[in-house]
Structures are given as structure tokens and as C-alpha cells.
C-alpha positions in Angstrom: -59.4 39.6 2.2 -56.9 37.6 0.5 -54.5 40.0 0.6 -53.6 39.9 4.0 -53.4 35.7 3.5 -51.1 36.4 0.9 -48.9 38.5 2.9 -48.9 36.4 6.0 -47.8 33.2 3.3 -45.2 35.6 1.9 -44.0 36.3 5.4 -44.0 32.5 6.7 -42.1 31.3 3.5 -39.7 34.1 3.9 -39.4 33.2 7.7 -38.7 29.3 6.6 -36.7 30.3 4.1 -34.2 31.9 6.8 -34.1 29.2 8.7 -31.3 27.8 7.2 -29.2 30.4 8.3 -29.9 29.4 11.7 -28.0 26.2 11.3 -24.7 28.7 12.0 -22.5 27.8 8.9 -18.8 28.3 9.7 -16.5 29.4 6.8 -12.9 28.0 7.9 -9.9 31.0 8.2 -7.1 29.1 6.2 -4.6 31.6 7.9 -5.4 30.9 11.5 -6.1 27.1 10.5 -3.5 24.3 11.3 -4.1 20.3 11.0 -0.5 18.8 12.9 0.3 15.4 13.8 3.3 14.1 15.6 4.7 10.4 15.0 8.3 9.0 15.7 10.6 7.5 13.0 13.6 5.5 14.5 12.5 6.6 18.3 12.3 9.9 17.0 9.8 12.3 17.7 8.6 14.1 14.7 5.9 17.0 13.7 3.9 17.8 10.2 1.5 19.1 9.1 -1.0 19.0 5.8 -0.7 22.3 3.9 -4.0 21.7 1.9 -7.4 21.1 3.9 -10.7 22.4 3.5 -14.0 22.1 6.2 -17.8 22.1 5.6 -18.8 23.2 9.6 -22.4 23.2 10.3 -22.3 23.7 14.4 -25.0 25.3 16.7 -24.1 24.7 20.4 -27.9 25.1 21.3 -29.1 22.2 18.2 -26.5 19.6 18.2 -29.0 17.6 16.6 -28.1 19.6 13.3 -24.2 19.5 14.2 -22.3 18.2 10.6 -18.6 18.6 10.4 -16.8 17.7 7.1 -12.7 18.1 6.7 -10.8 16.7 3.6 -7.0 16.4 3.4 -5.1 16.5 0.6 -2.9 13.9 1.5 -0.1 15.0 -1.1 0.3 18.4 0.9 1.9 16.4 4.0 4.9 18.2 5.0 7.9 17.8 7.9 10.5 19.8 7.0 12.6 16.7 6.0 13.5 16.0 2.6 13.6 12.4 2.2 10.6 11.8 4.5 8.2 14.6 2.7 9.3 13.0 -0.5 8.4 9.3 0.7 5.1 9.8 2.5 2.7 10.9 -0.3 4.1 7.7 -2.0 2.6 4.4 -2.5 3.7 2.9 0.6 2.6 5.7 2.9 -0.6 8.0 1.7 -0.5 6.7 -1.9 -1.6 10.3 -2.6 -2.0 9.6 -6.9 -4.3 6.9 -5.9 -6.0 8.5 -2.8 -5.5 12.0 -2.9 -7.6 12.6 -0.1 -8.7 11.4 3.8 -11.5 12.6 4.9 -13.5 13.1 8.4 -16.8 13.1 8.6 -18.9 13.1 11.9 -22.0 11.4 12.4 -23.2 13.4 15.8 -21.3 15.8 17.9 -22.1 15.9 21.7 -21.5 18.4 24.6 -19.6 17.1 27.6 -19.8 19.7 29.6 -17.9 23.6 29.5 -16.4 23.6 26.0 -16.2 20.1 25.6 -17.3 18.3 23.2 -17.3 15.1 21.0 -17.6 14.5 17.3 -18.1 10.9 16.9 -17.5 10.1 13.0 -15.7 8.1 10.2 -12.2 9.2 9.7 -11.4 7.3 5.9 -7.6 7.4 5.1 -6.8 5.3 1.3 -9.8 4.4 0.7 -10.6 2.5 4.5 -12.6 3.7 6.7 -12.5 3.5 10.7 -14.9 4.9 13.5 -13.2 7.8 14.7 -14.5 9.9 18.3 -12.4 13.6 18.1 -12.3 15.4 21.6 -12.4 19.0 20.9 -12.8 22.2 22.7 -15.2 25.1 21.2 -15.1 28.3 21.9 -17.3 31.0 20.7 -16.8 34.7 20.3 -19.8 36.7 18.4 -19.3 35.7 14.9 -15.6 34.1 15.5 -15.4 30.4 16.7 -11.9 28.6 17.7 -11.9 24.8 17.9 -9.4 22.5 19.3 -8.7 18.9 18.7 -6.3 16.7 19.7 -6.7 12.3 19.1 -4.3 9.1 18.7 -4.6 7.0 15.7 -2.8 4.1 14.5 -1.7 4.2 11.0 -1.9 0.7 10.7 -5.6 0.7 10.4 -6.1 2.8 7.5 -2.9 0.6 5.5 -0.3 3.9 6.0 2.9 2.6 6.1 2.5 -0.9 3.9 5.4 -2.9 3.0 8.6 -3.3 4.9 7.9 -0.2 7.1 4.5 -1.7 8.2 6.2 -4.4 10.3 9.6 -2.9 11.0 8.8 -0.7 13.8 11.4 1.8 12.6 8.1 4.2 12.0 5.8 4.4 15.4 2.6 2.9 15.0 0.4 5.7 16.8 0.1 9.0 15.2 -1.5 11.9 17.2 -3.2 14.4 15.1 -4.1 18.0 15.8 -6.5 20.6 15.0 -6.7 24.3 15.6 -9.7 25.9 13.7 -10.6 29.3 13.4 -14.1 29.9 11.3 -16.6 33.2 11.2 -19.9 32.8 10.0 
């Protein structure tokens, strides 16, 4: 008689024990990830990007109560294809990269709005400060393939980027736009 209460304990720990994998864990693709932004120097428009950037991606469309999406930048990979400017912005008056190596995003809940639509609403910490942060994105799933786009305006003036003469001058734009394009498999 126990034997069959053993089994059905066996089976109902196993079954919790799954569960986890339920949550739908997304592993990033590095090659078919970019993080962008575009910002203007001297009424210039400009594009980089950050070379270096890894995700923790917990996302079921179905729970969203379970939702948990985690990016950190290495803010020393920044790259624009201009010399003096990739040389200046991991420095201290830009991303101070030896004393803050990295920015981070993390969300606090992710909502739907409707289609493939959706929200994360989070903290977005850049040199050690930290500002709300709500990141539009669109989500689209294939099987076990999912493709996420992002795109939001920030001004690096709230997280301290650009301190010292170039804070004030104006000759750097204040708003920075930031984009995502995220492949992940689970």
C-alpha cells in the first residue's frame, strides 16, 4: 500500500520540479543581438553600439506575473567608428568605465498592450545612478525562437554621462535613443 503513495510523491515532486522550466528561460543569440543608440555631437547625428552585453530573460507571454528581464552593458565596449569619440566615452567624464564598468537594466513587471506590444517597466542604473526606466518593445514568438524589439529616449544627463564642460556645453545632445534587437531560443 505504500508503494503506490510513494510513487504518486515521486511523480508530484518530479512534476514540481519541472515547473521551472515552464517559466520559458531565453538564452540570448550574441550573433543575431544588437544594443544601438543614436545621439548627436555638434548637431550631428551619430550611431554606436556596445559590443559586450549579456541578458538573463525569463518571459512567458501567458504568466507575465513571472516576467524578469536582466541586461548588463559593459560600458567600456561602446563603440562609433570614430577614433577620438570611442576613445573619450569610456572615460571619466562620459561612462567612467574603470569605475563603473557596467549599466544595467532591470525590469520590475512587463505588461502586454495589446498584439506584440508590450512594456517592461524597470530601473535602468548607468554609473552607479539609477532612474525608473518603461522600454516599449515588440515580441515575437516562433516555436522555440523569440525576436524582441526595443526602441526608448533617455537623457544622459540623468545618469551624470557627460560631466564636466560637455555636460553644460550643448555641443553633445542631451537625449540619447537606445535600441534593442534580441534574438533568444530557449
Amino acid at each position: 500500500m505504500r508503494l503506490p503513495s510513494l510513487a504518486l510523491s515521486a511523480a508530484l515532486s518530479f512534476a514540481l520540479l519541472s515547473v521551472p522550466a515552464l517559466a520559458r528561460d531565453w538564452q540570448m543569440d550574441k550573433s543575431k543581438s544588437t544594443l544601438e543608440f543614436e545621439a548627436t555631437q555638434g548637431g550631428t547625428a551619430f550611431t554606436g553600439h556596445f559590443k559586450e552585453f549579456e541578458t538573463e530573460i525569463t518571459l512567458d507571454p501567458e504568466n507575465l506575473d513571472t516576467a524578469r528581464i536582466r541586461a548588463v552593458i559593459q560600458t567600456a565596449s561602446v563603440a562609433t567608428g570614430a577614433a577620438d569619440r570611442d576613445g573619450a566615452l569610456p572615460g571619466r567624464d562620459w561612462f567612467n568605465a574603470s569605475n563603473f564598468p557596467e549599466a544595467v537594466f532591470e525590469s520590475e513587471t512587463v505588461r502586454h498592450e495589446g498584439g506584440n506590444n508590450y512594456v517592461a517597466e524597470g530601473t535602468l542604473t548607468i554609473k552607479g545612478h539609477g532612474e525608473p526606466l518603461s522600454l516599449p518593445f515588440t515580441l515575437d514568438i516562433d516555436g522555440d525562437t523569440a525576436h524582441a524589439q526595443g526602441r526608448v529616449t533617455i537623457n544622459r544627463l540623468d545618469y551624470n554621462v557627460g560631466e564636466g564642460e560637455m555636460a553644460a556645453s550643448g555641443v553633445a545632445g542631451f537625449e540619447v535613443t537606445v535600441m534593442i534587437d534580441i534574438t533568444a531560443t530557449r
